[in-house]
N, C-alpha and C positions, 0 to 999 in steps of 0.2 A: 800872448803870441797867437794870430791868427790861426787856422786850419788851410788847406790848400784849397782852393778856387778851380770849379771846375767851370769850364765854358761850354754851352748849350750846344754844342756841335754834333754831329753822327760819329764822328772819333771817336770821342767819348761814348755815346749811346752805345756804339759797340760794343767796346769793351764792358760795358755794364752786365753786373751777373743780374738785370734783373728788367723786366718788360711788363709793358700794361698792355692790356684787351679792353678795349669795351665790349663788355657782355652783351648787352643791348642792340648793338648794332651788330655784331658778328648774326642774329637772326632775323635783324628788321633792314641789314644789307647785302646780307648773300641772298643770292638770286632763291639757294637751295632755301631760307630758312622763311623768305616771302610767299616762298611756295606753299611752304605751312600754313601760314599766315593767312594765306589767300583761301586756302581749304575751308579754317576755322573760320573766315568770314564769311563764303559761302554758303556754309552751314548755320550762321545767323542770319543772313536775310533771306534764306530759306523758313528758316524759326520766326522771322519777324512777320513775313508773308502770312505764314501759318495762319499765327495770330491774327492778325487784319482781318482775313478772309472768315476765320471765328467770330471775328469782333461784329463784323457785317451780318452776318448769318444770325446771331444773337440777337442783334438789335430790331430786323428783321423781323424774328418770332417773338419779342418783346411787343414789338406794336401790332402783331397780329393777336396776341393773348390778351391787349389792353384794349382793342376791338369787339376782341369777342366775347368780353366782359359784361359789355350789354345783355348777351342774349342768356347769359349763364347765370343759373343761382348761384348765391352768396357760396355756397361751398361747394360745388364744381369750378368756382372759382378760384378759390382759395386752392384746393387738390390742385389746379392745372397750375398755378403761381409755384406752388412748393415744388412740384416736378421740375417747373423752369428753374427754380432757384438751385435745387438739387443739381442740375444738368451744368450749369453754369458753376456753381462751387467746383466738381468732379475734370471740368476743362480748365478752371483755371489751375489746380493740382497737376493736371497732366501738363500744362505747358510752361508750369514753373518747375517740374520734373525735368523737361527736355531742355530748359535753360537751365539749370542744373546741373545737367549730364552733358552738357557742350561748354561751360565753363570749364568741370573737372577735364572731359579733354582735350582743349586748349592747356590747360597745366599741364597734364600728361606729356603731350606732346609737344611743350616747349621743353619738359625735365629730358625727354626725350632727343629733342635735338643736341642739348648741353653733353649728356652723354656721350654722344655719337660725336659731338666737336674737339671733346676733350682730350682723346689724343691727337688732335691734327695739333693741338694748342700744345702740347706735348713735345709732338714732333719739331715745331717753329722753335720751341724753346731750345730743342736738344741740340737742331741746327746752328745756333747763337752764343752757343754754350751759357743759358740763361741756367740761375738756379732759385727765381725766384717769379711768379709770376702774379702780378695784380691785377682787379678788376678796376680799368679807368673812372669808373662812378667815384671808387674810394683813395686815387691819389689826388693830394692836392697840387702838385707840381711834379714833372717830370723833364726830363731832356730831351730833346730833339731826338728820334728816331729812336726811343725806346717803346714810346708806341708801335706796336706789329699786328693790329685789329684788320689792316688791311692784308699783310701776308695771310694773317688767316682766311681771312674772308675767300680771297684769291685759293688759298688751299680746301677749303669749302666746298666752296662749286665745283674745282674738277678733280676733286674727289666725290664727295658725296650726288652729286645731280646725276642723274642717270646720263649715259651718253648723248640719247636724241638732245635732252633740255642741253649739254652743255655746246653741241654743236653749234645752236641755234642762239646762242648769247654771244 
């Protein structure tokens, strides 16, 4: 004997004890979680600038010390190379540090926005009478309007955004 057939409608989704999110875009589609987003990029090509203008600056004193090679004995040579090399070890340390420290917070600050979303996700559910809630990455099928990534999202912004930002969207 068969089981009962449910049809892919919002009727159904309704009554459903149970709702998917995508995680991924409830950050990468509120306005609020782009904003993040756009900070931690900031701060990378800011870092990536850095680098460049190091990068130039190095190469720089690289052909100026391969210059001045001529006029230097063999071991004021070699001392002014090991310094170079020393200087150059010491900056790539420091700016594999600061990408480092801007990886962990980008994480930070995505565990961070999860946090701060999760009772709005909460609240959507409570309003639904959901009792069960999934991350869309991990269902493979669902019904029609049991996805609610968009009410979040929309709960999101005019909660979380500060007033000016949400005026202006």
């Amino acid at each position: 004997m068969a089981g009962p057939v449910y049809s892919q409608n919002t009727e159904n989704a309704q009554r459903s004890a149970l709702m998917v999110v995508d995680y991924d875009a409830l950050l990468s589609a509120s306005e609020y979680g782009r904003s993040i987003i756009r900070g931690i990029e900031a701060q990378n090509v800011a870092l990536s600038n850095e680098n460049r203008q190091i990068e130039t600056r190095l190469e720089a004193e690289e052909l100026a010390l391969t210059e001045e090679r001529e006029t230097l004995s063999a071991e004021a040579f070699r001392e002014k190379a090991g310094e170079f090399d020393a200087k150059v070890v010491a900056l790539r340390r420091q700016q594999d540090e600061k990408a480092q420290n801007l990886a962990r917070l980008r994480d930070t600050e995505q565990q961070r926005f999860y946090e701060e979303v999760f009772p709005l996700i909460s609240q959507v559910a409570a309003r639904h009478g959901i009792e069960v809630v999934l991350n869309k990455g991990l269902v493979l099928m669902s019904l029609e309007g049991v996805d609610r990534t968009t009410e979040v999202i929309d709960l999101i912004d005019s909660t979380l955004l500060p007033a000016s930002d949400n005026d202006n969207r």
